[in-house]
Backbone bond lengths (Angstrom), bond angles and torsions (degrees), N, CA, C in turn:
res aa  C-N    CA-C-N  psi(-1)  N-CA   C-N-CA  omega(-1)  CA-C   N-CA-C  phi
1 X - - - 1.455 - - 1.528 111.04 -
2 X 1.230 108.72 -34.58 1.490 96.91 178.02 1.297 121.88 -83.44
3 X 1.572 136.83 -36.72 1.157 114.94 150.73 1.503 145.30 -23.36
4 X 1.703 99.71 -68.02 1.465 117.32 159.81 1.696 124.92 -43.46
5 X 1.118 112.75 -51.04 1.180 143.60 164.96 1.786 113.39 -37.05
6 X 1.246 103.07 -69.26 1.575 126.36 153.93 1.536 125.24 -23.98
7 X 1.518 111.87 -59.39 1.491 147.07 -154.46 1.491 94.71 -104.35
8 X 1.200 133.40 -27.89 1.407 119.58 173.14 1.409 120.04 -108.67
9 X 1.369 102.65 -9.19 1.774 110.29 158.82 1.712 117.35 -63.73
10 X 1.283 97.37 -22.00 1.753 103.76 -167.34 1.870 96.66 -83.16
11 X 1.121 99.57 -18.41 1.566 88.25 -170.47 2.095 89.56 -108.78
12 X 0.679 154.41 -33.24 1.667 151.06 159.89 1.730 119.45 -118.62
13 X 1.127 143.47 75.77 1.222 171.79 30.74 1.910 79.98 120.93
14 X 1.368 118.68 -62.22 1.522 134.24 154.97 1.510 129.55 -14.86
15 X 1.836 107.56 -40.70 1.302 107.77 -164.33 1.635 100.10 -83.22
16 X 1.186 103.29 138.44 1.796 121.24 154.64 0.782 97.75 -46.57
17 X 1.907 113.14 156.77 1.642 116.04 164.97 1.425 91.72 -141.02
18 X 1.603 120.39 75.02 1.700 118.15 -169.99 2.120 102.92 -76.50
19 X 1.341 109.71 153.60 1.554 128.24 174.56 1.697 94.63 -109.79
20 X 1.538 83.65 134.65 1.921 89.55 165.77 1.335 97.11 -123.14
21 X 1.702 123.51 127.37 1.392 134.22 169.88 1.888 96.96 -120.15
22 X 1.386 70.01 171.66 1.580 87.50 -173.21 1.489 119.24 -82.35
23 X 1.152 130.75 131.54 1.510 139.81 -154.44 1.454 97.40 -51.80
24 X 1.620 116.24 -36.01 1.608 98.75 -159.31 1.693 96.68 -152.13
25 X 1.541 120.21 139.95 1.122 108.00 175.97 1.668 140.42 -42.23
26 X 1.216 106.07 -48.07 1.378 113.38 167.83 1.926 104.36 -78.27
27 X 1.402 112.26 109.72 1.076 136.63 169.03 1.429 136.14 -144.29
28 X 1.407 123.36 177.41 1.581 112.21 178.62 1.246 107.80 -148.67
29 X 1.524 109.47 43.06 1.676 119.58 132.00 1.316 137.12 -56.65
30 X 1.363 130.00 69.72 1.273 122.46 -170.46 1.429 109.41 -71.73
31 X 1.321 93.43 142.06 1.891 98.85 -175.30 1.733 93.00 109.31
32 X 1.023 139.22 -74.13 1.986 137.67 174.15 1.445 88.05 -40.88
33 X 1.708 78.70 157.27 0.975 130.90 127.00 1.383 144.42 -106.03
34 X 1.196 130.38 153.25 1.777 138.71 174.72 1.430 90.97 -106.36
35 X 1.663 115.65 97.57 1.409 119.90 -152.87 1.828 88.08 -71.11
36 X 1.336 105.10 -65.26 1.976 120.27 -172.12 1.615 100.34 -13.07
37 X 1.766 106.09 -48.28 1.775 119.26 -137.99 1.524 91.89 -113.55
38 X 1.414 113.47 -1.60 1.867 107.95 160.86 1.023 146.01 -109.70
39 X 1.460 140.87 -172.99 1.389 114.90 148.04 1.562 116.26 -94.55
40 X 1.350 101.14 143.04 1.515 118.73 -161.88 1.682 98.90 -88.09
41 X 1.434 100.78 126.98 1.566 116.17 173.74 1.200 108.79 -55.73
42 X 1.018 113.93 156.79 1.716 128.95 -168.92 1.677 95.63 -78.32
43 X 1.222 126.86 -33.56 1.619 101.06 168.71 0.877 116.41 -95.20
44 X 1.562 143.70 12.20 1.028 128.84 -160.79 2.324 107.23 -91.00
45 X 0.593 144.09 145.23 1.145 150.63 -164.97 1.465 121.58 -157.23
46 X 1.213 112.62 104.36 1.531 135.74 -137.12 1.896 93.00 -81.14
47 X 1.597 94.84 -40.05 1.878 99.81 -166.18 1.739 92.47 -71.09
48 X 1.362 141.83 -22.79 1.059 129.74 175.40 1.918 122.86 -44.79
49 X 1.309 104.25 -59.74 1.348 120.09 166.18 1.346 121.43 -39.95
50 X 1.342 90.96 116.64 1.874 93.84 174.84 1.705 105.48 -69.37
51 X 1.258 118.52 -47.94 1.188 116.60 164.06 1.766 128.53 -152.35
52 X 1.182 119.32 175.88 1.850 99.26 -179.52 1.660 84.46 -132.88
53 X 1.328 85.33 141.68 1.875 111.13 156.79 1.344 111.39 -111.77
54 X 1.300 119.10 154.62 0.990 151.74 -111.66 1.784 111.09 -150.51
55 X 1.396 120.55 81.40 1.447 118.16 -165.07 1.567 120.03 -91.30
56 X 1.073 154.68 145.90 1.025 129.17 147.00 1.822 131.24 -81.79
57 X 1.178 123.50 147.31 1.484 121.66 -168.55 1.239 123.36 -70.24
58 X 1.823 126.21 -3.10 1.444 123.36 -178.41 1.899 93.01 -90.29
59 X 1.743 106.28 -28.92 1.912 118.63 -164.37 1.610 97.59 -71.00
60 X 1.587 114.14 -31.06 1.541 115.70 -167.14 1.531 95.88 -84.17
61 X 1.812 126.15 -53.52 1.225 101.26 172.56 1.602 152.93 -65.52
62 X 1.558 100.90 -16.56 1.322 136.30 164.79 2.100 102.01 -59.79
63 X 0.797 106.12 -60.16 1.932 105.69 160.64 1.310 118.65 -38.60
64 X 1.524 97.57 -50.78 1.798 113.77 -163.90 1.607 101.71 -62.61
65 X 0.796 120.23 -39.99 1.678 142.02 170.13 0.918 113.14 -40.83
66 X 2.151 103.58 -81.02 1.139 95.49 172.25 1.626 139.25 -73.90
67 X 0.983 92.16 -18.56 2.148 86.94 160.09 1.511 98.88 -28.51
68 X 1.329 90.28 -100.30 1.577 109.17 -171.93 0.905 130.28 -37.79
69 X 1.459 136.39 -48.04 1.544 117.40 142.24 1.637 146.80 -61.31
70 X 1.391 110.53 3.28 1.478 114.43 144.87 0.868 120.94 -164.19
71 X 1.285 132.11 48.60 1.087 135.54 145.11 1.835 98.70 -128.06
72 X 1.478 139.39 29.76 1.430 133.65 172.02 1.439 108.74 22.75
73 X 1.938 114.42 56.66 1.100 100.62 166.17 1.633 75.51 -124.83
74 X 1.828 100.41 140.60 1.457 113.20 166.05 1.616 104.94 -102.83
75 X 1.594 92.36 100.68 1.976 88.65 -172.58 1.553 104.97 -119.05
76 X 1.473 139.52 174.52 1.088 109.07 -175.79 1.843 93.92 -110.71
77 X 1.486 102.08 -157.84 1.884 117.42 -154.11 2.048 93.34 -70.74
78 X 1.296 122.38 -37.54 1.340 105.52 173.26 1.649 115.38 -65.62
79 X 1.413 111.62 -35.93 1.764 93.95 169.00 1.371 121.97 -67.11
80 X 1.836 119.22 -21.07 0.947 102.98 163.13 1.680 136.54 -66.91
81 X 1.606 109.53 -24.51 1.219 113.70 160.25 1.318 114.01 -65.16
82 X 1.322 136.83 -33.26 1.302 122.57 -176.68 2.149 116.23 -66.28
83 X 1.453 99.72 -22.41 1.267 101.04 -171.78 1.492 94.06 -87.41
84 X 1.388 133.40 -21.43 1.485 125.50 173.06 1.275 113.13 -60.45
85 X 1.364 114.83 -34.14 1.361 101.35 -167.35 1.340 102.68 -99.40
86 X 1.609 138.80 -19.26 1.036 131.05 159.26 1.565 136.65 -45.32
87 X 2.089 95.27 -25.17 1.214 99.94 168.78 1.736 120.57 -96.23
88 X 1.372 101.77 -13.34 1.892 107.35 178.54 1.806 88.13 -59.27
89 X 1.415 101.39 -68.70 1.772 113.98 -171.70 1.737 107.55 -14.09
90 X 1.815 102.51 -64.00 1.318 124.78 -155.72 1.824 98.26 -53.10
91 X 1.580 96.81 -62.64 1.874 102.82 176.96 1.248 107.37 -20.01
92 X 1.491 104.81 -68.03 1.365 121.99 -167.43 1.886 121.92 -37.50
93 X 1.306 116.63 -48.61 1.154 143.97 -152.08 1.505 118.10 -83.34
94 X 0.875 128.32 108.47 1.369 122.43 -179.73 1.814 125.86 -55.74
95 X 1.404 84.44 -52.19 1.697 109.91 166.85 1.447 114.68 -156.28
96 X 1.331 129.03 161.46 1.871 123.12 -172.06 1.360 87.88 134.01
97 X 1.250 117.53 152.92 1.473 146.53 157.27 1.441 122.37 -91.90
98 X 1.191 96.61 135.00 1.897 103.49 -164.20 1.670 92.34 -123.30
99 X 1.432 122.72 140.41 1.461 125.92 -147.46 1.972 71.98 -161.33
100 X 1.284 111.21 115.67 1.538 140.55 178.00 1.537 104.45 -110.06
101 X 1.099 134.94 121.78 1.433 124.13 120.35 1.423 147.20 -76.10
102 X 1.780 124.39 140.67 1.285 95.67 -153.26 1.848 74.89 -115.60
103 X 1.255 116.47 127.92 1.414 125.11 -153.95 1.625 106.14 -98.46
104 X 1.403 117.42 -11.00 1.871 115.16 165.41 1.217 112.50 -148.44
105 X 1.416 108.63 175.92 1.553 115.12 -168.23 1.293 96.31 -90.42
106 X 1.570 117.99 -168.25 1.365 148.19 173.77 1.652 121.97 -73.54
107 X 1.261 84.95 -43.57 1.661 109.02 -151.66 1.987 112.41 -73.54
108 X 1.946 91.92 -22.16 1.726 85.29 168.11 1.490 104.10 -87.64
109 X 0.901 117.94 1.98 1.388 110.49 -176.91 1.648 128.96 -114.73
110 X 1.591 106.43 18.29 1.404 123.50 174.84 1.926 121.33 -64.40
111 X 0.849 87.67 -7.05 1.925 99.49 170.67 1.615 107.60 -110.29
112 X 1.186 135.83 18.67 1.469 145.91 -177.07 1.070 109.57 -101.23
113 X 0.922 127.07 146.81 2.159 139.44 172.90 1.268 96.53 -44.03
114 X 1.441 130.39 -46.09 1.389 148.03 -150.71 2.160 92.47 -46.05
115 X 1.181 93.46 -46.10 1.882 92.92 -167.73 1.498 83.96 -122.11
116 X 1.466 130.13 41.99 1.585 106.31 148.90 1.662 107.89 -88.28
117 X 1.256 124.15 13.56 1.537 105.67 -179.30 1.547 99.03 -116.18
C-alpha cells in the first residue's frame, strides 16, 4: 500500500491512502499486521496514512467465504480484511470511490480455520 499509495498521490494529491490492521493483536489474519503490537517493516510509515481501519478476524474470514462462494473469487483472509474495510469506509461515505486490493490468493491458505466452516 505504500508504494502504490505513493505513486497515485503524485498523479491526484485528493486520493485517500486508508491501512486495514487487525482489531487486536492476537489474531489469525495471515498477511496483517497489529502494527502498535509488532515490529514495523522498514517501509511501512504510519504518517503516510490518511487513516487505518480496524477489522476483526472472524468479519475478515466470514468475507473470505463469501468471496468465494459468490463471487468465485478464491482470495485469502487479508483480502478478506481488505473488503471489510472497504465496506466500513463505504457506510461511512456519502459519495467517493473506494478502490481495494485483495493482495493473496486462497489456495496458501487451505489448511486455515478460514474454510473450516
Amino acid at each position: 500500500i505504500m508504494g502504490t499509495g505513493r505513486r497515485l498521490k503524485v498523479y491526484n494529491p485528493n486520493i485517500e491512502v486508508i491501512g486495514i490492521q487487525p482489531a487486536y493483536p492476537f489474531h489469525g489474519i495471515e498477511g496483517l499486521k497489529h502494527i502498535e503490537s509488532s515490529i514495523k517493516p522498514g517501509i511501512f510509515d504510519e504518517t503516510f496514512l490518511d487513516r487505518t481501519i480496524f477489522v476483526d478476524t472472524e468479519e475478515a474470514y466470514e468475507l473470505t467465504r463469501r468471496l468465494a462462494k459468490e463471487e468465485g473469487l478464491f482470495v485469502g483472509q487479508s483480502s478478506g480484511a481488505a473488503l471489510a474495510g472497504a465496506i466500513k469506509l463505504a457506510k461511512e461515505l456519502e459519495e467517493g470511490l473506494i478502490v481495494t486490493v485483495f493482495p493473496d490468493g486462497g489456495d496458501r491458505y487451505l489448511s486455515t480455520r478460514v474454510w473450516g466452516k
